[in-house]
C-alpha positions in Angstrom: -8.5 14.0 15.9 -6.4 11.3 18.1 -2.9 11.2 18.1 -1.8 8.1 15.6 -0.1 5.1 17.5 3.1 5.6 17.9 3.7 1.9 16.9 1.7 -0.5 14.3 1.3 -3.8 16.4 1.4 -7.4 15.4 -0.9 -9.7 16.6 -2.0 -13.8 17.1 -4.2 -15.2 15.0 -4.5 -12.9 12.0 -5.6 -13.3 8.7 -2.4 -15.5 6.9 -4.1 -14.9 3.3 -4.2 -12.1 1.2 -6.3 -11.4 -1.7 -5.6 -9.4 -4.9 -8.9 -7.1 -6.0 -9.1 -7.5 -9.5 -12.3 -5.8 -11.5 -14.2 -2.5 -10.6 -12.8 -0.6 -7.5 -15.7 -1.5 -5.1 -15.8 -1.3 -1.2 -13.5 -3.4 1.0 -14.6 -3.7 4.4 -15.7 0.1 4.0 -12.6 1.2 3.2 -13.1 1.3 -0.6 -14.1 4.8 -0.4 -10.2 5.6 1.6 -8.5 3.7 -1.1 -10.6 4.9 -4.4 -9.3 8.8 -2.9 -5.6 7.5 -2.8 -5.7 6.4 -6.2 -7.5 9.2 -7.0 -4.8 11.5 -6.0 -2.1 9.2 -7.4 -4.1 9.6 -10.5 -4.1 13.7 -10.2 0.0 13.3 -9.5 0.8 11.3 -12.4 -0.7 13.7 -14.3 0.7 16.2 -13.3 4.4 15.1 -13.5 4.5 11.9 -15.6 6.4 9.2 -15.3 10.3 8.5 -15.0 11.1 10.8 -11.8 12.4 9.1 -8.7 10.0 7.4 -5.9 10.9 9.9 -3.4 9.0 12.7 -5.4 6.2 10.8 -5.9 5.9 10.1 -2.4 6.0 13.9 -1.3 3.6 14.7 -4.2 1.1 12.0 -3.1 1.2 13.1 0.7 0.9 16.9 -0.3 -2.0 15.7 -2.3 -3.6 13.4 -0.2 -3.8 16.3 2.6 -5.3 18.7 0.7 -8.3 16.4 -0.2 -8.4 16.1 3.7 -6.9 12.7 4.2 -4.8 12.2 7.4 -1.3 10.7 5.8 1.7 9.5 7.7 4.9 9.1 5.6 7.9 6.7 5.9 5.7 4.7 9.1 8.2 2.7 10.9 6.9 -1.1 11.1 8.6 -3.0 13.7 8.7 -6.3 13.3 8.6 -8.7 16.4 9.8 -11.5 16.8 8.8 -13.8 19.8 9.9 -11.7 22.6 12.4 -9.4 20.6 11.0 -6.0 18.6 13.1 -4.6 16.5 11.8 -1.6 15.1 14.3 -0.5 12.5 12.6 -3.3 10.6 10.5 -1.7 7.8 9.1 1.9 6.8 5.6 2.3 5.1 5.6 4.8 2.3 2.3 6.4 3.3 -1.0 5.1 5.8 -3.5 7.0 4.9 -6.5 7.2 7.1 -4.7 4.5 9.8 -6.4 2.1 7.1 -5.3 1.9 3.9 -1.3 1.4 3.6 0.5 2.4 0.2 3.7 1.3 -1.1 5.1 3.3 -3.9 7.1 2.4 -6.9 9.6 3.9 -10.0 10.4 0.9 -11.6 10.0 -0.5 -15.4 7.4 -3.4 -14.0 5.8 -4.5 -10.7 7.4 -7.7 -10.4 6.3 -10.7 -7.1 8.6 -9.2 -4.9 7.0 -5.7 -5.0 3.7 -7.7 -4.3 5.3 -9.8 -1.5 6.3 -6.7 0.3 3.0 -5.2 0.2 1.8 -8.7 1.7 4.4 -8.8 4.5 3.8 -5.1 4.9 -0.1 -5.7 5.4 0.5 -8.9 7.8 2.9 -7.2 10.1 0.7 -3.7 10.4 -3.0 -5.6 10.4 -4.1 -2.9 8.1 -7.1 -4.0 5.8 -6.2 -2.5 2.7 -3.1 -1.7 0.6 -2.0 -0.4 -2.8 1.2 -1.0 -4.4 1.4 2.0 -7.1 4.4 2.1 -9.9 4.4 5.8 -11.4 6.8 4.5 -13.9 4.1 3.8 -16.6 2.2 5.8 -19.2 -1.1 5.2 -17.7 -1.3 4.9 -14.3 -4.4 2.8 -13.9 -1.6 0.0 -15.3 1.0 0.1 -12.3 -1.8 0.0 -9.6 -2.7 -3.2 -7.1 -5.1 -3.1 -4.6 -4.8 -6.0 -2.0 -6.5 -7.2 1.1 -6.0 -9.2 3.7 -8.5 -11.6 2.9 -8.7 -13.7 0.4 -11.3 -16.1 -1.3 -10.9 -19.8 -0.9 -9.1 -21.1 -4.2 -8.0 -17.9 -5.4 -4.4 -17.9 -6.1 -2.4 -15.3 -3.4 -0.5 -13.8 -6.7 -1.3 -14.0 -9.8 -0.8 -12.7 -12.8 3.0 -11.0 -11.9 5.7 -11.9 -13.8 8.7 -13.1 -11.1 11.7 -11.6 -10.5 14.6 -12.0 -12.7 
């Protein structure tokens, strides 16, 4: 297996929209199988410890179990940020990539709110990863803190609905 970049890259010309899955958990760009295993294993953490514990557990919890369902899992990715000529790469850190494709941001809060959706946005523009999944263990059922999101997005759907905004 190759060596992960040592650096997630930005590029010209990339997709500026992002989309919000809503529905059944289907295939994205063939990466719906990737992502239906992370939230899988989410799924198989939460039960396991509930809600209520600090985002830092989760984390470890989801990358232990993410690797012993084979997944390749890189926590606390630095994403530089660049900025015409300048790169400055104490910018951002992804929770988890899992499979180089499919980035997850993790919560412990009461309620995903816009912001938590934003970053997921700005955190799947600057990386060019196709998929991402903002998960908030900090609910009885887990199914109800996940969002899946793409970077595409179909013309005339709104980029976020549905989240309530930040107080």
């Amino acid at each position: 297996m190759a060596s992960p970049p040592s650096r997630l890259s930005v590029s010209e010309g990339w997709a500026k929209s992002i989309h919000r899955e809503r529905g059944r958990l289907g295939s994205v760009g063939g990466f719906g199988s990737t992502s239906e295993a992370v939230i899988g294993a989410a799924i198989e953490v939460h039960r396991e410890l509930g809600p209520g514990l600090l985002e830092s557990a989760y984390e470890s919890c989801l990358a232990y179990e993410l690797h012993l369902r084979g997944l390749s899992v890189e926590r606390q990715k630095v994403l530089p940020i660049e900025y015409k000529s300048l790169l400055v790469e104490q910018g951002y850190r992804i929770d988890l990539l899992v499979e180089k494709v499919v980035l997850v941001e993790l919560k412990s809060v009461e309620q995903l709110t816009r912001i938590h959706e934003s970053q997921l946005i700005s955190y799947l523009r600057l990386s060019r990863c196709p998929i991402g999944l903002l998960i908030n263990f900090n609910v009885p059922i887990l199914r109800l803190g996940i969002r899946r999101l793409t970077r595409e997005r179909p013309a005339g759907s709104p980029a976020l609905p549905n989240l309530p905004r930040s107080l």
